[in-house]
C-alpha positions as CSV (number, residue, x, y, z in Angstrom):
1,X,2.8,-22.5,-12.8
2,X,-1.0,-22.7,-13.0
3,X,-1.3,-24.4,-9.1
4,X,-5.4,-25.5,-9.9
5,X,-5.0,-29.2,-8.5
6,X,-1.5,-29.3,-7.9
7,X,0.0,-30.7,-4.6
8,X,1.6,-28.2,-2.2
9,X,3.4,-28.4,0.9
10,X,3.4,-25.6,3.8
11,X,6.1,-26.6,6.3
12,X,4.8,-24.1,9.4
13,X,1.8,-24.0,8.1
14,X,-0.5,-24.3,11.5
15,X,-0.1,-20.5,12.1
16,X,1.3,-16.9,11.0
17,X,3.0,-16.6,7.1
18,X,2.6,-20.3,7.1
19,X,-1.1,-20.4,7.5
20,X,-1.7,-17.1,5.5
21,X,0.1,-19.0,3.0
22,X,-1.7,-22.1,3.3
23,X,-5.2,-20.9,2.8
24,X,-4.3,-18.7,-0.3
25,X,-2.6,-21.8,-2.2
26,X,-6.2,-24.0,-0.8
27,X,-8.1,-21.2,-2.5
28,X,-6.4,-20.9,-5.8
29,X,-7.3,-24.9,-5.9
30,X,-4.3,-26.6,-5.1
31,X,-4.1,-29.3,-3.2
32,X,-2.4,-28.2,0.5
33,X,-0.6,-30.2,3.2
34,X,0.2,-28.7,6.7
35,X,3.6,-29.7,8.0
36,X,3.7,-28.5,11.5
37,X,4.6,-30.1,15.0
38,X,1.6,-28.3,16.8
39,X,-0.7,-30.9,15.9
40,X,-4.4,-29.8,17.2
41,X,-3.3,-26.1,15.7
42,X,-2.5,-28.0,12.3
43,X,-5.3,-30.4,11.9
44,X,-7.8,-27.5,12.7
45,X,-6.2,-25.7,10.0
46,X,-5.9,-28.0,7.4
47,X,-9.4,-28.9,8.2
48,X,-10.5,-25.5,7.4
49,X,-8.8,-25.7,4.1
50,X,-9.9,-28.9,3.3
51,X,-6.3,-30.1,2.8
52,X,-4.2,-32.5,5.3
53,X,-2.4,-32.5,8.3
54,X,1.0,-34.3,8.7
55,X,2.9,-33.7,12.0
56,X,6.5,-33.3,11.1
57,X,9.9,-32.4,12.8
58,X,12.1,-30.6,9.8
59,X,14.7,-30.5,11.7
60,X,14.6,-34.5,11.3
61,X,16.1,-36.3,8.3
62,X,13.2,-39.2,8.7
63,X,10.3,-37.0,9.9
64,X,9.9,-35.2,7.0
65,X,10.9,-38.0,4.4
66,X,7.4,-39.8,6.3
67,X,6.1,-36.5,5.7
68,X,6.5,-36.1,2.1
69,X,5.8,-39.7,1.4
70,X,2.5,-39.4,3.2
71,X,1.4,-36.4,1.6
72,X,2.0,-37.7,-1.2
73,X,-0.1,-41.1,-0.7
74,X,-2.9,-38.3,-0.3
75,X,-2.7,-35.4,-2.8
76,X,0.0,-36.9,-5.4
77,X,3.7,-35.9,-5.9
78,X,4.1,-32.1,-4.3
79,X,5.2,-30.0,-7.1
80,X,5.3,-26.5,-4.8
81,X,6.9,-26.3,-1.5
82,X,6.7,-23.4,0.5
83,X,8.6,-23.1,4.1
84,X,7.6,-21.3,6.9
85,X,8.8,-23.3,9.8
86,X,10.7,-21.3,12.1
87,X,11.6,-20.3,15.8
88,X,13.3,-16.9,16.5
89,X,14.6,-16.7,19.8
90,X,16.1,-13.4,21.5
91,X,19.2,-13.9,23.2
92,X,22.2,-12.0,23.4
93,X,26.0,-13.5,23.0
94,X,26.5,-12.1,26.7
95,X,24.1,-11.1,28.5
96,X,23.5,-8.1,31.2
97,X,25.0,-10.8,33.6
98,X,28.2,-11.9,31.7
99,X,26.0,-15.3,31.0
100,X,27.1,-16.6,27.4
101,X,24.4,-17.0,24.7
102,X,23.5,-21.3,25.0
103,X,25.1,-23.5,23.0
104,X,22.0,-25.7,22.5
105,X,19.6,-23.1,21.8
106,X,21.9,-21.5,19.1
107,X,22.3,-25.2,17.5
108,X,18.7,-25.4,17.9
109,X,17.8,-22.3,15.4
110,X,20.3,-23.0,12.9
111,X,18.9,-26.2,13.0
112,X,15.1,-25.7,12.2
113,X,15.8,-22.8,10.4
114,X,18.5,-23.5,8.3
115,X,18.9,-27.2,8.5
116,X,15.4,-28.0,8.5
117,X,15.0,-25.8,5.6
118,X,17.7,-27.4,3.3
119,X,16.0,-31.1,4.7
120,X,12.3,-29.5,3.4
121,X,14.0,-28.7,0.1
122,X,16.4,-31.5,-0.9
123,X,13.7,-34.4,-0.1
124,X,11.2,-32.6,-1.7
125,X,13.4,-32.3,-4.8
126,X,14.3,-35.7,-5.0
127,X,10.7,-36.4,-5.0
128,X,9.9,-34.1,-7.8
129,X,12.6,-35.7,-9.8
130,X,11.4,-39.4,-9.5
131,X,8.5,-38.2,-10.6
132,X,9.6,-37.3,-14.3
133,X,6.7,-34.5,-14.7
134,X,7.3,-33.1,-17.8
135,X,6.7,-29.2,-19.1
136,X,8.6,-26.2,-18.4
137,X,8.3,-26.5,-15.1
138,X,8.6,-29.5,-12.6
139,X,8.4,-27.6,-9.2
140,X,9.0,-24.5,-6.8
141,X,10.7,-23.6,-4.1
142,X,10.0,-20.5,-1.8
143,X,11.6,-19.7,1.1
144,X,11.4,-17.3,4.5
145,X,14.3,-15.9,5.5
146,X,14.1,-12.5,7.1
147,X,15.5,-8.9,7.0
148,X,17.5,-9.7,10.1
149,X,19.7,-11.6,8.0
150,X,21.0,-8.2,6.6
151,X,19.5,-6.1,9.7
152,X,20.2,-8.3,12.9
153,X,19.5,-6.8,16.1
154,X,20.8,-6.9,19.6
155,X,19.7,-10.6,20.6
156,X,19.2,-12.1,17.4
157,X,22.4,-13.7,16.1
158,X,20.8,-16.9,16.4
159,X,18.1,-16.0,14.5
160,X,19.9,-13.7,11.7
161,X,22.5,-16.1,11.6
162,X,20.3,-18.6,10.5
163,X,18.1,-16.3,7.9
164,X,21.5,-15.3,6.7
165,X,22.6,-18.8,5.9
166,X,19.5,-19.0,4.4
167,X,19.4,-16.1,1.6
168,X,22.9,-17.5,1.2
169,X,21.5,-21.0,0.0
170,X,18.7,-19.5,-2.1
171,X,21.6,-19.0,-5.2
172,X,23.3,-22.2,-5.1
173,X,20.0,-24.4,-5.0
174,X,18.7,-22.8,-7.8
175,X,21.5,-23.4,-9.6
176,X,21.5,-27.0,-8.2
177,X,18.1,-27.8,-9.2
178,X,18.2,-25.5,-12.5
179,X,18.6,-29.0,-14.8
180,X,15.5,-30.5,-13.1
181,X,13.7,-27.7,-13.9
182,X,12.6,-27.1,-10.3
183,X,13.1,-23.4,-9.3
184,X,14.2,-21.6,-5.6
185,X,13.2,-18.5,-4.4
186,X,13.3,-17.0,-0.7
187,X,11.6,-14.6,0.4
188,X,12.7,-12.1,3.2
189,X,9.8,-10.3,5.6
190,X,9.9,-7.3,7.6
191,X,8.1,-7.0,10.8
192,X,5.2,-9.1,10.2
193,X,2.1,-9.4,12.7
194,X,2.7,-12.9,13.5
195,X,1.5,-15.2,16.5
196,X,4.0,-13.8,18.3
197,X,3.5,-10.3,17.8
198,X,-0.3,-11.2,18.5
199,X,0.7,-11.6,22.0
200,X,1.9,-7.8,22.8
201,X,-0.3,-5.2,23.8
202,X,-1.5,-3.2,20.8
203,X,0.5,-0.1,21.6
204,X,3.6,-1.9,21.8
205,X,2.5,-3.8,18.1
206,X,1.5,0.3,16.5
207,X,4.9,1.7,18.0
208,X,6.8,-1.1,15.9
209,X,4.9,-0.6,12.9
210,X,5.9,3.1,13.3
211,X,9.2,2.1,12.2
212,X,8.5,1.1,8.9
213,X,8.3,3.7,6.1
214,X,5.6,3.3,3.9
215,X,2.8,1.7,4.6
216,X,3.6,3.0,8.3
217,X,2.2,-0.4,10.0
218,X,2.9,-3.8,10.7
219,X,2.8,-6.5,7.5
220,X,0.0,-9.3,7.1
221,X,0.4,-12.8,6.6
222,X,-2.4,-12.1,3.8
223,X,0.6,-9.8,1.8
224,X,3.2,-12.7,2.4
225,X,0.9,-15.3,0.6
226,X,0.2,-12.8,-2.0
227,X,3.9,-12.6,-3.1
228,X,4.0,-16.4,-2.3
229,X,1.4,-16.7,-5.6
230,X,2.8,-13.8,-7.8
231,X,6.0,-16.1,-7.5
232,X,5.0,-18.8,-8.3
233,X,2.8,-17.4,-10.9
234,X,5.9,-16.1,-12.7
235,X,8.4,-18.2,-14.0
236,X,11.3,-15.8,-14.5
237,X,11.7,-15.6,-10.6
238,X,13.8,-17.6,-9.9
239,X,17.6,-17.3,-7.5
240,X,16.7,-14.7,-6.0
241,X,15.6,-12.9,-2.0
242,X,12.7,-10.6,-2.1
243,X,12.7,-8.1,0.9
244,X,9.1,-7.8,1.7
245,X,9.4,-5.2,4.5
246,X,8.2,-1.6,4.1
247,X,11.5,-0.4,3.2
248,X,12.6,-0.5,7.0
249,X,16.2,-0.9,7.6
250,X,16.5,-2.6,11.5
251,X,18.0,-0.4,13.8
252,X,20.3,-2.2,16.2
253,X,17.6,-2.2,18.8
């Protein structure tokens, strides 16, 4: 798909992969909107790229049908739809304490990550599908899931349970949305230098990128987005997880 002047949507897209991803779709001349909830983070950032900000929960059935309808009323029907909205939370089943993992706070990643991601996609597929746009191809999909959904570490079932439920909807949407001609693809980073990596001190940050094979450092948003465009770029992708990750295989801790 040639995305000069095509409608995209970034769920995430105030910060990290989201952002990255954002500003490369801006400068190949599409036509971007922000989906965040941080909203002076996201208008900054869509201001940058000259694209829009819409402040959007897609966790929430009605949030992000507003979303997509007033995106739309802006740029036109999104044909590309890219999410990035996440939360990864560390938390063990038991911890050192005998204290069970929360109830809520697992609900709460499955939710965002995997719920909210299936709401992003479905809604934006019906959309697409109103729309009648005729071609080849009618729209794209691309997912982030993570290598914890293979590699989970101490703490992180939350997190790799939802990334694991969502390489395991990347197959069956595809096939769902094969007939429209609207095409799913996830795709599945290592460690990535993120906001919240930002945040330790850089020893800590070059000892994890240490643990990566080749290139022996922490990924960039930048090389997220890249893979972002050489997917949508080729039509053949399509059903499929990408690990984008060094060739690092998690360690239990």
């Amino acid at each position: 798909m040639d995305i000069k002047a095509v409608a995209a949507i970034v769920s995430g897209g105030a910060s990290g992969l989201g952002n990255a991803t954002a500003k490369k779709l801006a400068a190949q001349g599409a036509k971007v909107a922000i989906f965040d909830l941080n909203e002076e983070i996201g208008t900054q950032a869509a201001a940058e790229i000259g694209g829009a900000f819409f402040k959007v929960n897609v966790a929430d059935e009605a949030s992000v049908r507003d979303g997509i309808a007033a995106a739309e009323g802006v740029h036109g029907v999104a044909r590309v739809l890219v999410n990035c909205a996440g939360v990864a939370p560390a938390i063990r089943i038991v911890n050192k304490e005998g204290v069970a993992h929360s109830l809520d706070a697992y609900r709460k990643t499955i939710e965002v990550n995997l719920i909210g991601t299936f709401n992003m996609i479905s809604q934006f597929a019906a959309r697409v599908i109103a729309a009648k746009i005729e071609g080849e191809e009618a729209g794209i999909v691309i997912n982030t899931a993570s290598v914890a959904a293979y590699d989970g570490q101490v703490g992180q079932a939350a997190y790799a349970s939802s990334k694991g439920g969502v390489v395991g909807l990347t197959l069956p949407a595809a096939r769902d949305l094969a007939q429209h001609r609207i095409r799913v693809m996830t795709i599945a980073p290592g460690i990535f230098l993120t906001p919240m990596l930002m945040g330790l001190p850089q020893a800590a940050q070059d000892s994890l990128g240490t643990q990566v094979p080749h290139p022996s450092r922490l990924g960039r948003p930048e090389e997220y987005a890249q893979l972002v465009d050489s997917i949508i770029a080729n039509p053949m992708l399509n059903g499929e997880v990408i690990r984008l990750d060094g060739a690092i295989r998690m360690a239990p801790r």
